[in-house]
N, C-alpha and C positions, 0 to 999 in steps of 0.2 A: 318880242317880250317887253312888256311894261315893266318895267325894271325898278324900284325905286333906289336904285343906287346915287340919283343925285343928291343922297341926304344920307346916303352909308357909304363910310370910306375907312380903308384898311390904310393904314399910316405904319410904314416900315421903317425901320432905323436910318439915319442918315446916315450910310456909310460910305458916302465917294466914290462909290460904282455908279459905272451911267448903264443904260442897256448896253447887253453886249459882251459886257467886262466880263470876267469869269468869275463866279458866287461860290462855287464850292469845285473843288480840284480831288480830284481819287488819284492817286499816285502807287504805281505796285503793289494794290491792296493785294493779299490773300488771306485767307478763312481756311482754320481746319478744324474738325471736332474729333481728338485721337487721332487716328489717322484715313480718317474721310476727309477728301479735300472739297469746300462749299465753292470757295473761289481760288481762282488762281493767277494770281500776278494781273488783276485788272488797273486799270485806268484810264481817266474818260472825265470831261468836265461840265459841269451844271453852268448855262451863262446866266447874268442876270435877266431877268424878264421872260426866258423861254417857257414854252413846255418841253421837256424832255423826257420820251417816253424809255424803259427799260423793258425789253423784250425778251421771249426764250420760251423753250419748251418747259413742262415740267421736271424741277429737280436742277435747273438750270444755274440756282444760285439769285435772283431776281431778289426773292424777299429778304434772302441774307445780306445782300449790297443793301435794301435801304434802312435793317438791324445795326450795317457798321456804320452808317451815314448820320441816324440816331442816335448812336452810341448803346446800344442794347447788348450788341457784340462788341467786340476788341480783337482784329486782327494782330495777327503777329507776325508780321509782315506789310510793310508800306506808311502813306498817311494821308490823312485826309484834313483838306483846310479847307477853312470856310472864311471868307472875308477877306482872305492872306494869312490867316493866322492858322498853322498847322495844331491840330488838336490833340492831347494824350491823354488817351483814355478816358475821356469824356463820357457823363454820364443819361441817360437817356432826361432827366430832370433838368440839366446843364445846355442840354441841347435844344431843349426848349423855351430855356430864359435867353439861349443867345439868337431865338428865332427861330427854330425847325421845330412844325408842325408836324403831326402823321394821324391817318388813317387807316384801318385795318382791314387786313383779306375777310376777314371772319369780324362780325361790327362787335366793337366794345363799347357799348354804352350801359347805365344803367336803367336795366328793363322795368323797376320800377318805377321811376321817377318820371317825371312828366317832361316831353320836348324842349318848353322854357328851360328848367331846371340841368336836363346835361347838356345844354347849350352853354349856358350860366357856367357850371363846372370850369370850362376853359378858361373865364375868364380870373380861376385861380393865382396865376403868375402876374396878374394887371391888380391884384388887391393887396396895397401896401400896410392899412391897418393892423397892429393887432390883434388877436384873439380876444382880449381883456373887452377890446372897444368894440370887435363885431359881436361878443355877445350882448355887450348891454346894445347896440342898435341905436346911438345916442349920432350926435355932432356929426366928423367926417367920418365914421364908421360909416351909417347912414349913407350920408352926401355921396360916397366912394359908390355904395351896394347900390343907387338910384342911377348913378353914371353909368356904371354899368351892366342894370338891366336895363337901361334905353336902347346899350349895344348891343344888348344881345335881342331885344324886338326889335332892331334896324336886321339883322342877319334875319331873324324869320321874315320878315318883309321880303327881303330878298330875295329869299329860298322857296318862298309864294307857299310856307307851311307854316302860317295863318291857321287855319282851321284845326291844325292838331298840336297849337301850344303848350295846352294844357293834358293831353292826352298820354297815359303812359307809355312808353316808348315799347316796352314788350307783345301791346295792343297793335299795334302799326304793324304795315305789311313792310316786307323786307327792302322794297324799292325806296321807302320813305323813311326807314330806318337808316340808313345808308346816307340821304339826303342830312338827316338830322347828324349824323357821324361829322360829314362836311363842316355845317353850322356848328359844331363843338370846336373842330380844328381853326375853322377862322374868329372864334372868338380869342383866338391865342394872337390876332394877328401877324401871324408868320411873314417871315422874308421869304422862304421856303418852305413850300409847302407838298409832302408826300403822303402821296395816295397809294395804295394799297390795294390793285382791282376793286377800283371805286364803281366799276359796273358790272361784276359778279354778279350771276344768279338772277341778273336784270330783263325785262321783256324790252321788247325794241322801244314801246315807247318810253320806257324811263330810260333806259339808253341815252336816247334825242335827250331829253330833259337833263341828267346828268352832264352830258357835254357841252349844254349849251350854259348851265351852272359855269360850268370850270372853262370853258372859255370866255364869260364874261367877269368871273375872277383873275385872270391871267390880264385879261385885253383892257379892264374899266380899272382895276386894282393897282395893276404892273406885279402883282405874286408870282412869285416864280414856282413854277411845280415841275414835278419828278414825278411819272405814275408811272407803275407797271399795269397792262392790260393787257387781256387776249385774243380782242376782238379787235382784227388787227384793221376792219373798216375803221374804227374809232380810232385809233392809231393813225394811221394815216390822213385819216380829216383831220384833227385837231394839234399831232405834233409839230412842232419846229425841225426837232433833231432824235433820233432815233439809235441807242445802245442795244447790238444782239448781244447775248450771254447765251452758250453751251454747253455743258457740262463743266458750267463753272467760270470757262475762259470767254473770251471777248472776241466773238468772231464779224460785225461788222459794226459799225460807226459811221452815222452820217445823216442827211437830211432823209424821209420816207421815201424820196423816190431812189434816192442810192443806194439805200439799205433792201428795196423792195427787188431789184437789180444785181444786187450783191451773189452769187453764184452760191459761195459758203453757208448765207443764210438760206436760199431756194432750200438747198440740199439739207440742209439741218432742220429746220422750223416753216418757213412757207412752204416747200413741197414743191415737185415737179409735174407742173402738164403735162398731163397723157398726149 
């Protein structure tokens, strides 16, 4: 891959973690809605700089962990820190200024608007002007909105979608819609950043291509991500460390090949050879 990352770079907070260190900590989470229980009593920890993928069959509770991780949900049971610092009830908007990106099972962009444009969107929380000054379009209003849309033509660069800047996103095949999802999440510049079956619905070769995205964001970047997928080839090639979830509870924990090993998850989610 020709990559032009030697002139795009995602700069994350100084926060005094080196690799390794732990970025985000789940502690005794559980989830209930009435009395359906999503999760129950998990915990499990995010380091910095890995991929960490989230696993499970459906119904498993997968999308509700990275709702409480967001802040979308609020358990009522356990906590979640990030940084060191235990959070309450933090809000999906909160969770974004203090660094957590996310992408969605089902793509949320706007289908009108052009590739550049909800790329651009992300870079909402990086625009400190204003309202007064970005309507008139004058001084550093201006100076701010030309900063960054350079950032957000370094990410299509990177994304090698180029050719569909300008194109509205509703027009785009699902594989590229998806891509463009990505390039909205990294114009937030995340420390963390969760995916959302970022290869759903995908054919093998956007598959390859997707992966080879989010491992050159993970490995050129140092972003740290959390995906769920189901394509447990893609799992296994690109994870570091690997979280089962079962109807809810946490049945293995460890690198792909321990997890792939694990008896509990065979029986539950990979399946037994005949």
């Amino acid at each position: 891959m020709n990559s032009p990352a030697a002139h795009f770079s995602l700069h994350g907070r100084d926060d005094g973690l080196n690799p390794g260190d732990v970025l985000l900590d789940v502690r005794n989470v559980s989830l209930a809605f009435g009395g359906v229980k999503a999760i129950t009593d998990i915990s499990f920890d995010i380091r910095k700089g890995e991929i960490r993928a989230i696993i499970g069959p459906n119904g498993a509770g997968k999308t509700s962990m990275l709702n409480v991780i967001n802040g979308f949900y609020h358990p009522q049971q356990g906590t979640i820190s990030f940084r060191g610092e235990a959070r309450r009830r933090m809000q999906p908007h909160a969770a974004a200024a203090s660094g957590i990106a996310r992408t969605f099972q089902n793509v949320a962009l706007f289908k009108g608007m052009s590739t550049l444009d909800n790329i651009m969107s992300g870079r909402t929380l990086k625009m400190h002007r204003n309202f007064f000054w970005q309507l008139l379009h004058v001084g550093p209003a201006r100076d701010e909105e030309i900063a960054n849309r350079r950032k957000v033509e370094e990410i299509i660069d990177f994304l090698e979608i180029q050719h569909i800047r300008k194109t509205p996103v509703g027009k785009l095949p699902y594989g590229l819609q998806k891509r463009v999802e990505l390039g909205r999440a990294l114009a937030m510049e995340p420390d963390l950043l969760l995916l959302d079956e970022p290869m759903a619905g995908m054919n093998l070769e956007e598959k390859e291509d997707m992966s080879r995205f989010i491992l050159d964001v993970n490995d050129q970047f140092g972003t740290t991500i959390a995906l769920i997928e189901h394509d447990m080839g893609v799992v296994m090639d690109i994870s570091d460390r690997v979280v089962v979830l079962d109807y809810g509870r946490k049945i293995g924990d460890g690198t792909p090949d321990e997890v792939k090993n694990n008896r509990d998850v065979i029986d539950a989610y990979l399946g037994v050879p005949h």
